[in-house]
C-alpha positions in Angstrom: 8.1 18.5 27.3 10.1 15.6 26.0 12.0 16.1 22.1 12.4 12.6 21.0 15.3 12.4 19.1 14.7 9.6 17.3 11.0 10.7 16.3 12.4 14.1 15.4 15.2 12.4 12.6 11.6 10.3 11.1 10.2 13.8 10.6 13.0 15.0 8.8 13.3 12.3 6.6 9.8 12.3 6.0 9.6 16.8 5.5 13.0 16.1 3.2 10.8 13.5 0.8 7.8 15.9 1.2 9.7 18.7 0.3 11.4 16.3 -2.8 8.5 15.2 -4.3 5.3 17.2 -3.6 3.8 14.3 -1.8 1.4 14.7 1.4 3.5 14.1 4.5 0.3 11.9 6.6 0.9 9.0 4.2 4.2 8.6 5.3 4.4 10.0 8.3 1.2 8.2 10.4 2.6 4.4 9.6 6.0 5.4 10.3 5.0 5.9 13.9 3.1 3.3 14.0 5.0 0.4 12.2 8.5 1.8 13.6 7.9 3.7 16.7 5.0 1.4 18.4 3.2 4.3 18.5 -1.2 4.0 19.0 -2.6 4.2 15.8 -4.9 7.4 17.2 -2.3 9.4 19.0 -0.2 9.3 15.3 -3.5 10.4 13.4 -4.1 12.9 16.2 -0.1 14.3 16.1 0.3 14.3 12.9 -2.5 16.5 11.9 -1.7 19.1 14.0 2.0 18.4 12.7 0.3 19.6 9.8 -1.6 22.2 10.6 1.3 24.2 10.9 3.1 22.7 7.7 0.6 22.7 5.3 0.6 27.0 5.2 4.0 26.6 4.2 3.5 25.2 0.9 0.1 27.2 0.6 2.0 30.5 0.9 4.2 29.8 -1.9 1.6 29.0 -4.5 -0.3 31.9 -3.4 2.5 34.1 -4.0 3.0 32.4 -7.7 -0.9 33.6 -8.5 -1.4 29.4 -9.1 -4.5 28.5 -7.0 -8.2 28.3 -8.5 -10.1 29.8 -5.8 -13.4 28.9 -7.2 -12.7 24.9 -6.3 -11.2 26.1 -3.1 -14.5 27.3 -2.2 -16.4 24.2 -3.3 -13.8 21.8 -1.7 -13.9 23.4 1.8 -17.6 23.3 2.0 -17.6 19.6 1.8 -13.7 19.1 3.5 -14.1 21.0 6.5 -17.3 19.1 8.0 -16.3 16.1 6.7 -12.7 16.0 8.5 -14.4 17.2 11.9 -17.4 14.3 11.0 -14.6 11.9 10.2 -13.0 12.6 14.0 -16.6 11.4 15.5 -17.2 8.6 13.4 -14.1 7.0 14.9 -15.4 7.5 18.3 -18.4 5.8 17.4 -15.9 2.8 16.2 -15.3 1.5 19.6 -13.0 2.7 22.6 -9.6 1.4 23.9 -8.1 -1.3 22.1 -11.5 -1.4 19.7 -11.1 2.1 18.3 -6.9 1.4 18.0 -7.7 -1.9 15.9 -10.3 0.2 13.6 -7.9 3.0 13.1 -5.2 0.9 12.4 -7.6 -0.9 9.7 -8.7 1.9 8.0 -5.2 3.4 7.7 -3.6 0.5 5.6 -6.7 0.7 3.8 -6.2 4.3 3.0 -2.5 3.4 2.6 -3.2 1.2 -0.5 -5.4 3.3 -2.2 -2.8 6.0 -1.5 -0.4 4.0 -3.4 -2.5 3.1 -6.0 -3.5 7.0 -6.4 0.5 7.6 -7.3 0.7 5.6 -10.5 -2.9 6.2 -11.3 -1.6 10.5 -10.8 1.6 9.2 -13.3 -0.6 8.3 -15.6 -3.1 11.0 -16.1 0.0 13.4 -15.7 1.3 11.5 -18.9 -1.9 11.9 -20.5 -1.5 15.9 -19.5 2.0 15.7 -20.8 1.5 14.7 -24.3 -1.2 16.9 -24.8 0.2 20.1 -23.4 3.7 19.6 -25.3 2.7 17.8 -28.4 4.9 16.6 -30.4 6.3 19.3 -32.3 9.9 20.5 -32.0 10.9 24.0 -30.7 11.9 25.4 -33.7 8.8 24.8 -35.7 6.8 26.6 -33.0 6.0 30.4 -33.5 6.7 31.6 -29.8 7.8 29.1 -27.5 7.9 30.9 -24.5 4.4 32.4 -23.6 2.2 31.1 -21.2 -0.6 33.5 -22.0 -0.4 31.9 -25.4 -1.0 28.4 -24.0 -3.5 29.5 -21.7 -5.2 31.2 -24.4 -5.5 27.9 -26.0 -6.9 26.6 -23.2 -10.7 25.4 -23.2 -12.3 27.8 -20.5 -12.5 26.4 -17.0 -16.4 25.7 -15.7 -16.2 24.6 -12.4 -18.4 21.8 -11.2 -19.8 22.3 -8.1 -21.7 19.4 -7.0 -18.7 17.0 -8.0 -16.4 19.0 -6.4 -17.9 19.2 -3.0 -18.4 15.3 -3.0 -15.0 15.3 -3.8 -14.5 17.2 -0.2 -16.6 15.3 1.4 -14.7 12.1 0.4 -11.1 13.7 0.9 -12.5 14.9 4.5 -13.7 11.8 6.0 -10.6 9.8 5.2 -8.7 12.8 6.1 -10.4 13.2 9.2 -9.9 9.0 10.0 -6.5 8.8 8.7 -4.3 11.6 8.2 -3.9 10.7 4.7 -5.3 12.0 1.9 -5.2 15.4 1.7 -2.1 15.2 -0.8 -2.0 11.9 -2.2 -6.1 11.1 -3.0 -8.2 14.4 -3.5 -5.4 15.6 -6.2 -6.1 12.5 -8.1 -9.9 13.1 -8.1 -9.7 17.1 -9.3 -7.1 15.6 -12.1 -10.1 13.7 -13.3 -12.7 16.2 -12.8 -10.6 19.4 -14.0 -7.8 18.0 -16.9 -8.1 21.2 -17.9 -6.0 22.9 -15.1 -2.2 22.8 -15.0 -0.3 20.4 -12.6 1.1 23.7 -10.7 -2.7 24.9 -10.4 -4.0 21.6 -8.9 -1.6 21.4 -6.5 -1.9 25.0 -5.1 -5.0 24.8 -5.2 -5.2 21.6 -3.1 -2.7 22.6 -1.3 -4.5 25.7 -0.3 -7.8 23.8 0.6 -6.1 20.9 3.1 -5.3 24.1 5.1 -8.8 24.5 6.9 -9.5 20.8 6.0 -6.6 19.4 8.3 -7.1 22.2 10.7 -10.8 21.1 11.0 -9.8 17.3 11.2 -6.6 18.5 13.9 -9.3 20.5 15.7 -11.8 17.2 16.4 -8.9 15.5 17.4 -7.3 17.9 19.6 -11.2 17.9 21.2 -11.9 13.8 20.7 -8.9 11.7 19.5 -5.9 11.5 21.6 -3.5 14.1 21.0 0.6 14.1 22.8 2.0 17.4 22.6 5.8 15.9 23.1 4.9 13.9 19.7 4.0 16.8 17.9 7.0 18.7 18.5 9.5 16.4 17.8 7.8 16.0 14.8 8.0 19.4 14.0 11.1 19.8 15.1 12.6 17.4 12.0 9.8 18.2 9.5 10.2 22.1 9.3 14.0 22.0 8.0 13.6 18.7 6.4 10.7 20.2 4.1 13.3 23.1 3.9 15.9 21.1 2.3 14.2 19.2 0.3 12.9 21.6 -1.6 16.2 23.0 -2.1 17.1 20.0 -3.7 14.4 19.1 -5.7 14.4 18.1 -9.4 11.8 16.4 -11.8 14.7 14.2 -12.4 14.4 12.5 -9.3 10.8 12.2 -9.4 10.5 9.4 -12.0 12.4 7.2 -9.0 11.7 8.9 -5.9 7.9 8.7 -6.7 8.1 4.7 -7.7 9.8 3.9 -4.7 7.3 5.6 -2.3 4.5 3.8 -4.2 6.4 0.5 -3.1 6.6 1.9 0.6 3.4 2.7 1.0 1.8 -0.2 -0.4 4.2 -2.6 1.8 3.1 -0.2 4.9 -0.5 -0.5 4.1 -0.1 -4.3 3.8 1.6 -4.8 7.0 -1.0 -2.6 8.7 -3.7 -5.0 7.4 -2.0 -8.0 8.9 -0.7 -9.9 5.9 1.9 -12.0 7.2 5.2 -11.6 5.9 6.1 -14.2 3.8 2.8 -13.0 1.5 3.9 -9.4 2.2 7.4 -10.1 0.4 6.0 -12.2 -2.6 3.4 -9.6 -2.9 6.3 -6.2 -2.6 8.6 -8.5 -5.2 5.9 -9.0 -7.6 5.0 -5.4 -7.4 8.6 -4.0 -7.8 9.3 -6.4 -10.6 6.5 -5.3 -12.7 5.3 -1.5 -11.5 8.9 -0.3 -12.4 8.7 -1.3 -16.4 5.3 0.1 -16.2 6.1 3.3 -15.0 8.8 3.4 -17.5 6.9 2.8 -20.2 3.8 5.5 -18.9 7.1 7.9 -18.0 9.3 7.3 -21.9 5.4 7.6 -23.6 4.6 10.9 -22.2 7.9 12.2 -23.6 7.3 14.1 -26.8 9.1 13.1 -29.9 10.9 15.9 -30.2 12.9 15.5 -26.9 13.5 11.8 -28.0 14.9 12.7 -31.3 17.4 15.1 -29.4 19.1 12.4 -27.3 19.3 9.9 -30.4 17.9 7.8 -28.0 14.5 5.0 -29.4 11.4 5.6 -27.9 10.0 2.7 -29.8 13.2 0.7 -28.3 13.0 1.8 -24.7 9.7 1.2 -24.6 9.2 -2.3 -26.5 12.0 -3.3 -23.8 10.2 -2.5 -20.8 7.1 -3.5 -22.0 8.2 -7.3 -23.4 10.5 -8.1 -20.4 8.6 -6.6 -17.5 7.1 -10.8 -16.9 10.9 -11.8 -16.8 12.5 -9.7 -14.6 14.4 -8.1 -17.7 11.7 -4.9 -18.0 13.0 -4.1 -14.3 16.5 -3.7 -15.3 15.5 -1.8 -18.6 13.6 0.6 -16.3 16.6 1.2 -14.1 18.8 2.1 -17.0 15.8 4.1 -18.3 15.5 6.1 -15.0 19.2 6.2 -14.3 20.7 6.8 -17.8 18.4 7.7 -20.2 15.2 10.1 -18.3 17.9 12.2 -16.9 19.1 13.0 -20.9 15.3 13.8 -21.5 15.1 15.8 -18.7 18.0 18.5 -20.0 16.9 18.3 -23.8 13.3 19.2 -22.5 14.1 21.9 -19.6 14.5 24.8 -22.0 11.2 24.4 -23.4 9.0 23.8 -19.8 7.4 27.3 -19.1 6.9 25.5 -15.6 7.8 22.1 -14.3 5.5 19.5 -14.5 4.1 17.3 -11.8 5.4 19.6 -8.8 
């Protein structure tokens, strides 16, 4: 068995940034071989999802341990994941063979790329949405206990699950899952956001966490029996994703996020374009345009969903920051105001708001 070197430093890089950020590892990982490593779009799907089989427990286990999974939607989501991801295996058989299946493959991944993309600001902004309504806008000291969880919870409206929803939302998550790789981290989070605002950012992503277990083992399963599986590729995967994940966790911080997270919406959405052919002098005007205006709008979703409180610690506007990013984001100007928002001022926000986080937000 052959340990690509080059395949194995990829997987680090790309189990580092998973490890960083929280973010499913198939969105980055499946174009990376494809784009960089002229790799067959199906042998990537198929090697990366058994990649994952063995990564996925990793991050399971610990939210298991912290008692922050909802077993309930675990239930529901696995009854329409796990037959989904296997069905998703055969309907790409029935897509073509050779270089027909390949090209339909290659398709739907830049498809799913770009929605994948798009799922990361829309995620931003119903976590700024969550934000300002767990942490209102009171300061510390005018609260009456600060500290408990129970308390909040209590406050909490009781959780009903929706089961019809829920396993649609399986079914969806499974079939793209099951096509792509992708999806399991970076779409079906985004849909339980919307269904269940009720649940806490650490709960939704144990929980989904815990269910892309037996949904990527079902989807790795089909394609260990129908897609086109090279063990050599999946171990020098492994071999860089197991300590990359490792360190990146060790090194996380929600300080990073606010650019980390940007950044990777860029990368994806520039993958998923190149996948669908767009030639490159479209694919630059389209990544400029993007860059110059998604970075003032995530600055302005990231300085609104910081409570007043915070603001008022740091001496810093809101009203300011924000009217900045907002007015110049046409000219170019909102993308330099971002920068010093993300690189100067969040990081200020960050420490004045640490103390009062019973958990941290968005991981």
């Amino acid at each position: 068995m052959h340990i690509s070197l080059s395949v194995a430093t990829a997987g680090l890089f790309v189990g580092f940034t998973v490890g960083l950020t929280g973010m499913g590892g198939g969105a980055l990982m499946t174009p990376l071989l494809v784009l960089l490593f002229n790799v067959q779009p199906l042998a990537a799907v198929s090697s990366d999802l058994v990649a994952s089989v063995i990564m996925k427990p990793v991050g399971g286990g610990v939210h298991l341990r912290r008692g922050t999974v909802n077993f309930a939607l675990v239930k529901w989501l696995v009854i329409g994941s796990v037959p989904a991801a296997f069905a998703g295996v055969l309907v790409l058989r029935q897509l073509g063979d050779g270089a027909v299946v390949q090209a339909r493959v290659k398709e739907a991944l830049g498809v799913a790329l770009v929605v994948a993309a798009s799922s990361i600001a829309a995620k931003a902004l119903l976590q700024a949405r969550l934000t300002r309504r767990t942490r209102g806008e009171a300061p510390a000291a005018a609260r009456p206990n600060p500290a408990p969880a129970a308390a909040a919870a209590a406050e909490r409206p009781p959780f009903r699950a929706r089961p019809l929803a829920t396993v649609l939302v399986g079914v969806a998550g499974g079939l793209v899952v099951g096509m792509t790789s992708v999806g399991s981290g970076s779409l079906m989070i985004v849909l339980l956001m919307l269904l269940y605002p009720v649940l806490t950012s650490s709960e939704l992503v144990g929980t989904d966490l815990v269910q892309a277990i037996p949904l990527v083992a079902s989807a790795a399963l089909g394609h260990l029996l129908f897609g086109d599986f090279k063990l050599d590729l999946t171990a020098s995967l492994l071999v860089g994703c197991v300590p990359g994940v490792y360190l990146g966790a060790k090194v996380s911080s929600r300080a990073r996020d606010g650019v980390v997270r940007p950044a990777l919406a860029v990368i994806l959405l520039a993958s998923g374009l190149k996948l669908l052919d767009l030639s490159g002098g479209w694919l630059a005007l389209v990544v400029v345009v993007v860059v110059l205006l998604a970075m003032p709008v995530w600055g302005v979703l990231d300085a609104a969903g910081q409570p007043g409180h915070v603001w008022r610690a740091t001496s810093v506007s809101r009203r300011a920051m924000v009217g900045v990013q907002t007015a110049g984001a046409p000219f170019g100007i909102g993308f330099v105001a971002a920068l010093l928002y993300f690189g100067l001022v969040r990081p200020k926000l960050v420490a004045a708001t640490v103390p009062l986080r019973p958990e941290r937000l968005g991981r």
